[in-house]
VEXDREN-2710 file (C-alpha; in Angstrom, 1 decimal):
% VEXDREN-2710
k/r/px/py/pz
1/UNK/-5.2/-10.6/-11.4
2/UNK/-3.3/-10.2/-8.3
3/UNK/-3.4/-12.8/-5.4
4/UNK/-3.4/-11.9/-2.0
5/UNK/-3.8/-14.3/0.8
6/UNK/-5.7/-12.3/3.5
7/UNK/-3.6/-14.8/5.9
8/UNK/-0.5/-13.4/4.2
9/UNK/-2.4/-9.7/5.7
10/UNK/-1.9/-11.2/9.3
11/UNK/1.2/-12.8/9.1
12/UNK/3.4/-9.3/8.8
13/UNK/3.3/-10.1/13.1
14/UNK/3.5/-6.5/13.6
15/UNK/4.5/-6.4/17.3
16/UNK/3.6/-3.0/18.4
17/UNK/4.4/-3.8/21.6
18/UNK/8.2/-4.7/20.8
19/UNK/8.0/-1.4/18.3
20/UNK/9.0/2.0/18.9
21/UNK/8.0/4.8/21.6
22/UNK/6.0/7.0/21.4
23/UNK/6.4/10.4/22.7
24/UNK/3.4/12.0/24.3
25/UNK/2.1/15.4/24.3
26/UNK/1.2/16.3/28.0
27/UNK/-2.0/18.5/27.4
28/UNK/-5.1/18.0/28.0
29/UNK/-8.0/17.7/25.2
30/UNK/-11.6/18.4/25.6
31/UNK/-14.1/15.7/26.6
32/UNK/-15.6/15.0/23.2
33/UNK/-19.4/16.3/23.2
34/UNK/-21.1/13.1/22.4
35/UNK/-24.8/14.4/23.1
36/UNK/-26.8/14.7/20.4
37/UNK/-25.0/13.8/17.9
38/UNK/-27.6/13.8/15.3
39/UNK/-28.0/17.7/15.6
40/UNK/-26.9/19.3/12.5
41/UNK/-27.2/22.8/10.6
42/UNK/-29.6/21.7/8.1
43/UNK/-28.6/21.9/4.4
44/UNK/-29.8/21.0/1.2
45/UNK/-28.3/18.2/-0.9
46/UNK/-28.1/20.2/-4.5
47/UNK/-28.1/18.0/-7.9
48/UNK/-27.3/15.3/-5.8
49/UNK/-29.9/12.7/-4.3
50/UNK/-28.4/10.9/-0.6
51/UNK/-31.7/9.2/0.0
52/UNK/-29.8/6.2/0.5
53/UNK/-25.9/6.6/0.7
54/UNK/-23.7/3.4/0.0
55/UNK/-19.8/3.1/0.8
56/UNK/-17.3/0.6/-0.9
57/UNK/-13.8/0.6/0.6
58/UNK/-11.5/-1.6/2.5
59/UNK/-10.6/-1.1/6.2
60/UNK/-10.7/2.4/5.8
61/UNK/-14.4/2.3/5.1
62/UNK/-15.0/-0.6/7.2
63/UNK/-14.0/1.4/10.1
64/UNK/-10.7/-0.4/11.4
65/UNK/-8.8/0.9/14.4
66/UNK/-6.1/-0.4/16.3
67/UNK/-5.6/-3.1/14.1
68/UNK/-9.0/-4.9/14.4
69/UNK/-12.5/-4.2/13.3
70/UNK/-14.6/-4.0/16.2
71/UNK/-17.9/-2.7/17.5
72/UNK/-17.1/0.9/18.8
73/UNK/-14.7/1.4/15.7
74/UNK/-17.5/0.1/13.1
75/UNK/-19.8/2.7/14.6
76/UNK/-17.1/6.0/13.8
77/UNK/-16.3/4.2/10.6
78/UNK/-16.0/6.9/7.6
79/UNK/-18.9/6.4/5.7
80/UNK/-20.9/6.4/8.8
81/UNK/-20.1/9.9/10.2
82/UNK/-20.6/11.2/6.7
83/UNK/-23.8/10.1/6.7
84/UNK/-24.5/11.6/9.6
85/UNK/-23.5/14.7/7.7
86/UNK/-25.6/13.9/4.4
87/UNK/-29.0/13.2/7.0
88/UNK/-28.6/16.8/7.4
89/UNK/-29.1/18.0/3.7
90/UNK/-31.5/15.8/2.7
91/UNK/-30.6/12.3/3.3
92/UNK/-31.6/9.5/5.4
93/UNK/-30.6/9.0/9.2
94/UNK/-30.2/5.4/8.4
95/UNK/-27.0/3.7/7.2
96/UNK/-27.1/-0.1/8.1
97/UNK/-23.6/-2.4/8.4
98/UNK/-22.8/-5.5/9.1
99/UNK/-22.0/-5.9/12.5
100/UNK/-19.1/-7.1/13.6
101/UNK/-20.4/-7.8/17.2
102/UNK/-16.8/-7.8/18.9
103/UNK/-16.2/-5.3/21.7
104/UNK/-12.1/-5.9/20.7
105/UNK/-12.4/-7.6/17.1
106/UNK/-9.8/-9.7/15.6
107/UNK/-6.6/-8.2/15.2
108/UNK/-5.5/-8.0/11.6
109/UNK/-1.8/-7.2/12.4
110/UNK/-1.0/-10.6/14.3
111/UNK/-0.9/-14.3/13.5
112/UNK/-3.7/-15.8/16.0
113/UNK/-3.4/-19.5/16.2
114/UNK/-6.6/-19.8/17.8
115/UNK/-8.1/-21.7/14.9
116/UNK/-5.6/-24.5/15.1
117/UNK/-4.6/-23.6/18.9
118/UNK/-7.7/-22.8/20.8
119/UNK/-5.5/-22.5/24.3
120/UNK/-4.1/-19.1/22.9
121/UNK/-5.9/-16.2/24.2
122/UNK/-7.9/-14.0/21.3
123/UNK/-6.0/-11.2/20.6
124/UNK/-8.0/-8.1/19.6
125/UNK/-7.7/-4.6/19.2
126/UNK/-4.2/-2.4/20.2
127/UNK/-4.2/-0.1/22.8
128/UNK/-1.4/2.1/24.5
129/UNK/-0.2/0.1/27.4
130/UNK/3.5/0.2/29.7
131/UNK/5.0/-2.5/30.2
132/UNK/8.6/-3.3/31.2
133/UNK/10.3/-0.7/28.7
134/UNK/11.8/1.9/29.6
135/UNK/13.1/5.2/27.2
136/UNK/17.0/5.0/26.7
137/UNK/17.1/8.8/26.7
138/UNK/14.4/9.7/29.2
139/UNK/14.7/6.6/31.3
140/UNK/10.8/6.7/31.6
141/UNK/8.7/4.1/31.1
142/UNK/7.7/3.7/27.4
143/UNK/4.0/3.1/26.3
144/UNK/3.8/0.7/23.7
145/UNK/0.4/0.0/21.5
146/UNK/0.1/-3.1/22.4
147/UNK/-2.7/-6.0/21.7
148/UNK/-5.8/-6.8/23.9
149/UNK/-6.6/-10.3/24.8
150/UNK/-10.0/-11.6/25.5
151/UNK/-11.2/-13.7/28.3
152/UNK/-10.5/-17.0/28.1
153/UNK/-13.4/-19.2/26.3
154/UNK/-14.4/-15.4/24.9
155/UNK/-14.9/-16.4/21.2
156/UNK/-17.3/-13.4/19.6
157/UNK/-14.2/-12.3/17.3
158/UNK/-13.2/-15.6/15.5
159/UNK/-13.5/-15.1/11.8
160/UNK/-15.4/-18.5/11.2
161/UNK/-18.7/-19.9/9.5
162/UNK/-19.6/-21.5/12.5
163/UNK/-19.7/-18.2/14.9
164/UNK/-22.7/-16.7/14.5
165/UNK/-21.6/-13.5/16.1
166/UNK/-18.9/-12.9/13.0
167/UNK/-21.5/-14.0/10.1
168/UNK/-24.0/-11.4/8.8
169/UNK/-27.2/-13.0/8.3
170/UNK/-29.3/-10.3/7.3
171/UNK/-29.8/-8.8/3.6
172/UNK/-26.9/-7.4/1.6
173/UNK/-29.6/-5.4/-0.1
174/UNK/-30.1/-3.2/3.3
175/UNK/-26.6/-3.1/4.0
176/UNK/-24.8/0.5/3.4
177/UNK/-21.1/0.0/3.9
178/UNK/-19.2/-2.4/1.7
179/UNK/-15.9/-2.1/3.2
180/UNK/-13.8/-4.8/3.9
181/UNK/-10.6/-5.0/5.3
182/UNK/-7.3/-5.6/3.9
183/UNK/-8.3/-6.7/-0.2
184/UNK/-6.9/-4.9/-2.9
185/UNK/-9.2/-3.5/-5.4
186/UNK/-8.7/-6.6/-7.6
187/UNK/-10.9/-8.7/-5.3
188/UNK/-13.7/-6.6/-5.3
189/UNK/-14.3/-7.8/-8.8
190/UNK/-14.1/-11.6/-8.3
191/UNK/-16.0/-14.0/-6.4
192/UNK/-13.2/-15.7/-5.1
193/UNK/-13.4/-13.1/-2.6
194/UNK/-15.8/-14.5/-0.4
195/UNK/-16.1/-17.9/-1.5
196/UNK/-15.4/-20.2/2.0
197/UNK/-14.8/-23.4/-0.4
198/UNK/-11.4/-21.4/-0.4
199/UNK/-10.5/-20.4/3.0
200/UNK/-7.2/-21.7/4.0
201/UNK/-6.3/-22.5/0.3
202/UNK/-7.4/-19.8/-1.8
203/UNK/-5.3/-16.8/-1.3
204/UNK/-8.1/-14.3/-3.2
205/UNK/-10.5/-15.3/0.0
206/UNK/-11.3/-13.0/2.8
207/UNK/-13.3/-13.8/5.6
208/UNK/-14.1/-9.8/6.1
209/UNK/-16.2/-10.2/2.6
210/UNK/-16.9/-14.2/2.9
211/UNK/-19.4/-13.1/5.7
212/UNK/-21.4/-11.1/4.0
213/UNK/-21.6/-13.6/1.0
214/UNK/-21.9/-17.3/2.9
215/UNK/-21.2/-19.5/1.1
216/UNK/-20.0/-17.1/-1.2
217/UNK/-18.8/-17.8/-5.0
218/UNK/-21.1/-16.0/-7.2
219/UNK/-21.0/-12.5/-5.7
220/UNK/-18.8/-10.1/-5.9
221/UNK/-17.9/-6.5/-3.5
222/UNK/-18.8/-4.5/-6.4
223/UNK/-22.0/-6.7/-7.5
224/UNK/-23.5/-6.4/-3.7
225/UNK/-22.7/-3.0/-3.6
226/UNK/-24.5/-1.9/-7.3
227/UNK/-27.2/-4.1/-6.4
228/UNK/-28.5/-2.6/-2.7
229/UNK/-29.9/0.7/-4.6
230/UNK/-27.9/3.3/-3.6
231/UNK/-28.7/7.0/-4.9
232/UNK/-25.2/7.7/-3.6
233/UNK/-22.1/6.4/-3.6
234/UNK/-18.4/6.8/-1.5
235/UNK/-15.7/4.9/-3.5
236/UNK/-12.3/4.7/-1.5
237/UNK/-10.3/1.5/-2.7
238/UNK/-6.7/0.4/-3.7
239/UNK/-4.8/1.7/-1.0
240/UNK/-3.8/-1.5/0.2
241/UNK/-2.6/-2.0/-3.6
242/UNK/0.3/-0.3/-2.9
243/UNK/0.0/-0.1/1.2
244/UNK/0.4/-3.9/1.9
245/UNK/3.6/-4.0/-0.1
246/UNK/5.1/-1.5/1.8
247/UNK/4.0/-2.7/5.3
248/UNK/6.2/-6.1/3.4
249/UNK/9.0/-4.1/3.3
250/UNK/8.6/-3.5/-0.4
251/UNK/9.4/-7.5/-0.6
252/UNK/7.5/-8.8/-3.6
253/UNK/7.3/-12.4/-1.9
254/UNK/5.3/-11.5/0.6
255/UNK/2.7/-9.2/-0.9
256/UNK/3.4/-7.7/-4.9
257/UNK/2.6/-4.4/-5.9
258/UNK/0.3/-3.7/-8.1
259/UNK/0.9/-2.3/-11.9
260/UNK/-0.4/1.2/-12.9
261/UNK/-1.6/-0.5/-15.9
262/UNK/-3.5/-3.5/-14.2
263/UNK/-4.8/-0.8/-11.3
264/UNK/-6.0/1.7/-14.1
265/UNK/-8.2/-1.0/-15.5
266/UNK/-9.5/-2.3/-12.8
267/UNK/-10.3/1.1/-11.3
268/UNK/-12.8/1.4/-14.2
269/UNK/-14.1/-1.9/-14.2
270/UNK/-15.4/-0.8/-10.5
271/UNK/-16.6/2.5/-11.4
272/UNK/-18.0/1.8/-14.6
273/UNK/-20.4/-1.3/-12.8
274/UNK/-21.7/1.2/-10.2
275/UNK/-22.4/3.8/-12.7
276/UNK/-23.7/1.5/-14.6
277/UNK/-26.0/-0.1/-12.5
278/UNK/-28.3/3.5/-12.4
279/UNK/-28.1/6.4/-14.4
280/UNK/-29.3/8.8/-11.7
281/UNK/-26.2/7.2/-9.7
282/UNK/-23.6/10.0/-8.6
283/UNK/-20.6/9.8/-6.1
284/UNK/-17.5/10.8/-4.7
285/UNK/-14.2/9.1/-4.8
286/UNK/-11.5/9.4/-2.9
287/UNK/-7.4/9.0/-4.2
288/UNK/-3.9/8.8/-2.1
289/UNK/-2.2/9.6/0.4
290/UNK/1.7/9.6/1.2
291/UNK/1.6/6.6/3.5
292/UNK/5.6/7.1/4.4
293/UNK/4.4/10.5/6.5
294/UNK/1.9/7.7/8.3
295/UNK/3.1/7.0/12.1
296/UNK/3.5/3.3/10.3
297/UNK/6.5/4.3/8.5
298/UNK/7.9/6.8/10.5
299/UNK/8.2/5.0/14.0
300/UNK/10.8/3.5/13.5
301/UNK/14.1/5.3/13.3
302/UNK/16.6/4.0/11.2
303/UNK/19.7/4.8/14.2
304/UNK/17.1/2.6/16.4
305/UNK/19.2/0.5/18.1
306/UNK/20.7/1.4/21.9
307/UNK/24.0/-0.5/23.3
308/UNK/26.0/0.2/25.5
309/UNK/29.7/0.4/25.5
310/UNK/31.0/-2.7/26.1
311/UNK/28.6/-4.5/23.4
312/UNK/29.5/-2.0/21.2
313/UNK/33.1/-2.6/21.8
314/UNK/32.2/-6.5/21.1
315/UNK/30.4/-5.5/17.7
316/UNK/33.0/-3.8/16.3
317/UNK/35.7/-6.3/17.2
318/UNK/33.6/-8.9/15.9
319/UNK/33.2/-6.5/12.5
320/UNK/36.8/-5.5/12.3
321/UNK/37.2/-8.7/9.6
322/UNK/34.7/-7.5/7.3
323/UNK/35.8/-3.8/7.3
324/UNK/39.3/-4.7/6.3
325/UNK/37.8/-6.6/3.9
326/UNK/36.3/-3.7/2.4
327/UNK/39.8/-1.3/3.0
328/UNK/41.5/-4.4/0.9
329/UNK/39.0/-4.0/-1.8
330/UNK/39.8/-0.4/-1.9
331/UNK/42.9/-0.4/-1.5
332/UNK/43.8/-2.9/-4.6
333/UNK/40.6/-1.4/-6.8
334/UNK/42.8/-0.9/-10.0
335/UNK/43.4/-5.1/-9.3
336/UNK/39.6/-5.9/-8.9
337/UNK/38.2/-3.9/-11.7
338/UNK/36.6/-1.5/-9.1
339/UNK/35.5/2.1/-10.0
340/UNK/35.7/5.4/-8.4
341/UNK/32.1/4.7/-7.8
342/UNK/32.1/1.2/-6.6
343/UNK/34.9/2.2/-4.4
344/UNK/33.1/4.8/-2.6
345/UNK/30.1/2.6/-2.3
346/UNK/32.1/0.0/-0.5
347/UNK/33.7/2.2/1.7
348/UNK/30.3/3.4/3.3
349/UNK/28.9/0.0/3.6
350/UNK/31.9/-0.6/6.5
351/UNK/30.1/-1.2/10.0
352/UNK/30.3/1.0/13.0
353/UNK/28.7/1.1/16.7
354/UNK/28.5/3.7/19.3
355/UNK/28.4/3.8/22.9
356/UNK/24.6/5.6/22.4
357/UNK/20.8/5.3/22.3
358/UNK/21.2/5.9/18.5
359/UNK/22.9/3.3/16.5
360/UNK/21.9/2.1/12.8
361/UNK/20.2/-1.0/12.1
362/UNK/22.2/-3.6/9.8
363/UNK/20.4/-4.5/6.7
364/UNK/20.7/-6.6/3.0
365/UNK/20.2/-4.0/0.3
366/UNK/19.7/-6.1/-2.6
367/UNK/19.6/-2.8/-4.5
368/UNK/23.7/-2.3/-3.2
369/UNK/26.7/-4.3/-5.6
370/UNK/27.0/-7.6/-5.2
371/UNK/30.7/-8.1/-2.9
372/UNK/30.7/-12.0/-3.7
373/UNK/32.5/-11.5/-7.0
374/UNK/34.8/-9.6/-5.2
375/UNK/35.3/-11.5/-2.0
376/UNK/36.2/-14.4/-4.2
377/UNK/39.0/-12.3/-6.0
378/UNK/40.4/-11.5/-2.6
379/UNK/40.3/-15.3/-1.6
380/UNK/41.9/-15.7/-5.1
381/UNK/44.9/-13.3/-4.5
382/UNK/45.4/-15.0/-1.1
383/UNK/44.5/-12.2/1.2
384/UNK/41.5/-14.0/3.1
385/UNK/40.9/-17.8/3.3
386/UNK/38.4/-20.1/2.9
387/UNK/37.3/-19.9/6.1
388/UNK/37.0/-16.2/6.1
389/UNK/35.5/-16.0/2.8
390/UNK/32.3/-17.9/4.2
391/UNK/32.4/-15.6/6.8
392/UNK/31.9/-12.8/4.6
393/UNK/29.1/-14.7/2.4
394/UNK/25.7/-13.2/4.7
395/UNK/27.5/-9.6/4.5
396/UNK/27.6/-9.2/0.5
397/UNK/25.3/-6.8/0.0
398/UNK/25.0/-5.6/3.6
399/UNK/25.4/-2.1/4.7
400/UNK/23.9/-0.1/8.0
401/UNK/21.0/2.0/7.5
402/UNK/20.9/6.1/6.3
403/UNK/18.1/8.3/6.8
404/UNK/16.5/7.7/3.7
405/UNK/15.5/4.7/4.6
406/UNK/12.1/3.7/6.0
407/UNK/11.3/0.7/8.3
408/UNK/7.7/-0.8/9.0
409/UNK/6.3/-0.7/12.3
410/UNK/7.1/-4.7/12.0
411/UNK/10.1/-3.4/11.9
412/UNK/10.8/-3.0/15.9
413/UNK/9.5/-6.0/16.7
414/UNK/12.2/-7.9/15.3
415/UNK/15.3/-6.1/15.9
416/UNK/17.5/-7.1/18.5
417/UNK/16.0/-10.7/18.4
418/UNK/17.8/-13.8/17.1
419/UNK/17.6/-14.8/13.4
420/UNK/18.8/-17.7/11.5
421/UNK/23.0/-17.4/12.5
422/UNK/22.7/-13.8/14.7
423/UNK/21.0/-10.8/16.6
424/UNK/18.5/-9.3/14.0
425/UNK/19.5/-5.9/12.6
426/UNK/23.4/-6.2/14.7
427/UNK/25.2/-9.1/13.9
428/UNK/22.9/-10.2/10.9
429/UNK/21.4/-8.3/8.5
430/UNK/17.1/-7.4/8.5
431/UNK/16.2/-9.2/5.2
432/UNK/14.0/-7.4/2.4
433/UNK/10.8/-7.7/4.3
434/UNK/11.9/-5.0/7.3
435/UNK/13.4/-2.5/5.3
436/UNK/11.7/0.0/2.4
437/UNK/15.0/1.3/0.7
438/UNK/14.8/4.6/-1.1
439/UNK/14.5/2.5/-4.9
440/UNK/11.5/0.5/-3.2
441/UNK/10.2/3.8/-1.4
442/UNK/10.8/5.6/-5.2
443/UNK/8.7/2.3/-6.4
444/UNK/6.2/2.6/-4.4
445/UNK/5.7/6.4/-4.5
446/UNK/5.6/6.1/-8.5
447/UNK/2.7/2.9/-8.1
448/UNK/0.3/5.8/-5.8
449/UNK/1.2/8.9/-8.0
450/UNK/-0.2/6.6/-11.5
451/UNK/-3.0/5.1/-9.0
452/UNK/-3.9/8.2/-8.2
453/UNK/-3.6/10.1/-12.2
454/UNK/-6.1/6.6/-13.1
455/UNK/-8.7/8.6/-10.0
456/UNK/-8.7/11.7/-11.4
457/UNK/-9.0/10.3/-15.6
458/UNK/-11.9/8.4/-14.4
459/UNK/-13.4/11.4/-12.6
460/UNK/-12.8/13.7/-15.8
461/UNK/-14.3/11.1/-17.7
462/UNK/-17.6/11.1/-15.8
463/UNK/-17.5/14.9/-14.4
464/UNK/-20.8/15.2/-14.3
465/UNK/-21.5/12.1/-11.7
466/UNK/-18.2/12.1/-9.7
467/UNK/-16.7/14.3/-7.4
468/UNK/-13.0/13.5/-6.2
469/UNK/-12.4/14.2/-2.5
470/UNK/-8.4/15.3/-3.1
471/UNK/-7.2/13.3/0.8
472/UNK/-3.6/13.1/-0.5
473/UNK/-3.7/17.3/-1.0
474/UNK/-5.9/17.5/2.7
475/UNK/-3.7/15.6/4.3
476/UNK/-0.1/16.4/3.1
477/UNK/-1.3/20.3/3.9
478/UNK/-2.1/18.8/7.6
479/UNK/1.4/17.1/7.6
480/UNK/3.0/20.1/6.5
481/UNK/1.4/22.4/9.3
482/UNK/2.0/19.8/11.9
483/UNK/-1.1/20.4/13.4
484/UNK/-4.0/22.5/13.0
485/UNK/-6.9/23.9/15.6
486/UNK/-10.7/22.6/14.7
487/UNK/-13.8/23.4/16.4
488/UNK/-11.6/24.6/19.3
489/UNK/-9.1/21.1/19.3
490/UNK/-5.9/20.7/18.5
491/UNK/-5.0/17.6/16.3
492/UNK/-1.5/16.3/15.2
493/UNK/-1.0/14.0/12.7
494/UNK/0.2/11.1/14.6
495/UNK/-0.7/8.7/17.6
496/UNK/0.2/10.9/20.4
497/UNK/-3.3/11.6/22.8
498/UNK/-5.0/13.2/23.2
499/UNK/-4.1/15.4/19.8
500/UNK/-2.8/12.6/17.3
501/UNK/-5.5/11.9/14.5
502/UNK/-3.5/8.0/14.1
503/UNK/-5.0/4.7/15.9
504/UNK/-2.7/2.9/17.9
505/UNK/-2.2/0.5/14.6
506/UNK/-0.2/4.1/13.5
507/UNK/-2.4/3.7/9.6
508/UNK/-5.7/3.7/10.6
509/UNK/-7.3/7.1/11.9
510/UNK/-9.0/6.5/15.3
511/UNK/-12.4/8.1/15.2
512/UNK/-11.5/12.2/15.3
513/UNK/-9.1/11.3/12.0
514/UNK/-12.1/9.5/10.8
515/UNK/-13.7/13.0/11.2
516/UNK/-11.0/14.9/9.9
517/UNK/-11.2/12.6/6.8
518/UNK/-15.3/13.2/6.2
519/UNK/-14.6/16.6/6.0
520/UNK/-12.3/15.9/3.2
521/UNK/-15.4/13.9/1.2
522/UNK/-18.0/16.5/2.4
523/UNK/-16.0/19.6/0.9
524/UNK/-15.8/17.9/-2.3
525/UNK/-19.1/16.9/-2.2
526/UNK/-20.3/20.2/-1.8
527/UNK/-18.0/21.6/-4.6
528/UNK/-19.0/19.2/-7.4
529/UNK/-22.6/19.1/-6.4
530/UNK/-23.8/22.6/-5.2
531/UNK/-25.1/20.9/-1.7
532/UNK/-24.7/22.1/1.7
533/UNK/-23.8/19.3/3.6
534/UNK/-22.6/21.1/6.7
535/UNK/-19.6/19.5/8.1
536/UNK/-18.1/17.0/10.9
537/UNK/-17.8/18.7/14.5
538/UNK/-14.3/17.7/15.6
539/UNK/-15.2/18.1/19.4
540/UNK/-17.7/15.1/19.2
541/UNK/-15.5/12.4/17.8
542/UNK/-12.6/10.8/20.2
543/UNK/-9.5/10.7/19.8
544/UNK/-6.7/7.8/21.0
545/UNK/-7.2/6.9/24.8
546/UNK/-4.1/8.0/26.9
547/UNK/-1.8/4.7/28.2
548/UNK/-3.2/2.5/30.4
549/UNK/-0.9/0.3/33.0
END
């Protein structure tokens, strides 16, 4: 069983603010139609039964957006606006969550030390705001998404026991959605999950599931969830299985990823306890998507970095050591035991910087030759000295960054800052945790495409019951096309408003992608089950609000 510490979660301290820009579309969207939004083309619900429709998922389901759970987010969550849907083909109007009560929620992408520093100000939910940076192209002023902080002595968002507006104190029996932020599917089988006797030293605990189970221990996600009665189910869990350890940087330290083997059985552990808990019991699941096409992962460039001439002029003077280094290797390979290969490796990890907007970001490629053998053999034949050859010891498997790689949004809040001997990303090499290399981005690709093969077994297996909303194949097409026109609006798929379907948190959809998604569900619904569930009006869902100052 994996162990994830849902502190771990909030300690990637992704800066958004300090990230990259964001270009924005100047057009202008229309006002969503949030009248009546209960009207629906009636339809009828087929062999299925949605009398009472229950969701198990992690933030995704919970209904997360810019970073944070909170009030307005919870109530476009997925399952929610599916419902909505399924009222109108035979189901029930009523679909019952847990209340978060937070008007900004508790960001999930930043460490808050409110709980051992209560003069910090609560930080909640992001939101596109300008600051002081300005575009090195444009010169403009660049919106960043950046994090909302409550008033001061404002305390409705504090994941705690003790705030009342945080714990759900009603019945889990009447609750409808299940999802919890930031768990991987493991936990939804273990009551470690929400078991407070382990908050701060259990790293299984979240406080996202620990609220609905006070004092928790005994139940589990997938217990509550079999046990509130539901005649229909929405399963959409283990994204953060493979997510999480890219948001890492693919660093295993921080946040593992999870086998094929140990995700396969797992998967049917889940599915096999909510089928099993009613034989009239039917549902939809939902696999995959490509989450390095996500504004997350693609934020970021890897030539990032502006300088100027003269600090350019500085870098490479101040690299001009280490790149003869590498010539000096090359140059005396047949000496050193160095291959055509090798040779041609080294020569591309030398280090270079422009006069521009665009330069690449220095990182440790643990994936790259170790040079220390080889630094030593140069110290050995006398052509560096000791001195030098320390010099060299942070670079040994350093190189600057290509295209194929992919940097977290966490990413751009780090560069150009100082680290443990230089400038982050410059002068000293982003370590594993900032950087998804194309082995690690290969990796992690591999981990979805076996999550997602264990979906669609488990579907086969039980074809009559399940139905499997296909989001990787919906939203890859969407990628592809760049775009596509719904109910009269335009969406994109990425943060820019008033057309981007992404949150400001650039992973989470904000409530139109939520939308977009249900239509996904509802299609497949319909297929498997012969129901009519008529689908999500894009025009009534909003999309991400335009910068504010």
């Amino acid at each position: 069983m994996k162990k994830l510490n849902y502190r771990s979660f909030a300690l990637l301290v992704l800066l958004f603010f300090a990230a990259c820009e964001q270009e924005l579309i100047d057009t202008t969207d229309p006002v969503p139609d949030t009248t009546n939004l209960a009207e629906c083309v009636p339809g009828v619900s087929g062999n299925a039964n949605f009398t009472k429709f229950v969701a198990i998922g992690n933030s995704f389901v919970a209904g997360v957006q810019g970073g944070a759970l909170f009030t307005d987010g919870q109530n476009n969550s997925l399952p929610f606006i599916i419902n909505k849907q399924l009222a109108c083909a035979g189901g029930t109007a009523t679909f019952n969550q847990a209340a978060i009560n937070a008007s900004l929620g508790w960001n999930l992408f930043i460490t808050q030390p409110f709980l051992t520093d209560q003069t910090k100000p609560i930080l909640g939910r992001l939101l596109l705001q300008y600051g002081n940076s300005i575009d090195c192209v444009t010169k403009l002023p660049s919106p960043k998404p950046t994090p909302q902080a409550y008033a001061p002595g404002v305390t409705e968002a504090v994941p705690s026991p003790s705030n009342p507006l945080f714990m759900y104190a009603g019945s889990k029996t009447a609750l409808n959605n299940f999802g919890v932020p930031a768990i991987v599917l493991g936990q939804a089988l273990i009551p470690q999950t929400g078991a407070w006797a382990g908050a701060g030293s259990d790293p299984r605990f979240s406080p996202f599931y620990g609220r609905l189970a006070f004092p928790g221990g005994s139940s589990t996600i997938i217990g509550d969830a079999a046990a509130a009665g539901g005649t229909f189910f929405m399963f959409w869990l283990g994204l953060d299985d493979f997510f999480l350890h890219a948001a890492f940087g693919a660093d295993p330290t921080k946040a593992p990823l999870t086998t094929g083997p140990a995700f396969n059985g797992q998967y049917g552990a889940a599915i096999g306890a909510l089928l099993g808990s009613n034989a009239n019991l039917k549902g939809v699941v939902g696999n995959f998507p490509d989450i390095f096409v996500m504004p997350h992962f693609t934020s970021v460039a890897y030539n990032a970095i502006p300088l100027d001439a003269a600090t350019a002029g500085a870098l490479n003077t101040g690299f001009a050591g280490y790149n003869a280094a590498l010539d000096g290797l090359i140059a005396n390979k047949a000496l050193f035991g160095i291959s055509d290969d090798l040779a041609a490796q080294i020569a591309s990890r030398k280090v270079a910087y422009l006069d521009s907007c665009k330069n690449k970001i220095l990182l440790e490629d643990e994936t790259l030759t170790d040079l220390g053998p080889y630094f030593d053999g140069l110290q050995g034949a006398g052509a560096i000295n000791a001195t030098q050859r320390a010099q060299l010891a942070p670079f040994e498997l350093t190189r600057q960054s290509t295209p194929t790689d992919i940097f977290p949004l966490s990413t751009g809040s780090i560069l150009g800052t100082p680290g443990a001997f230089g400038i982050r990303g410059l002068t000293e090499p982003i370590v594993d945790q900032y950087a998804i290399v194309p082995a690690e981005r290969d990796a992690i690709n591999a981990a979805r495409v076996s999550f997602n093969t264990s979906i669609q077994t488990t579907v086969d297996a039980n074809a009559a019951r399940l139905a499997l909303a296909d989001v990787n194949a919906g939203l890859s097409a969407f990628v592809t096309a760049k775009g596509a026109i719904i109910d009269n609006v335009f969406l994109t798929p990425n943060i820019n408003p008033p057309t981007g379907i992404y949150s400001e948190d650039g992973v989470h959809p904000n409530s139109r992608g939520y939308a977009f998604i249900a239509n996904i569900f509802i299609t497949a619904i319909n297929t498997k089950f012969t129901s009519t569930v008529p689908l999500v009006n894009m025009s009534r869902y909003g999309a991400t609000g335009l910068p504010i100052p």
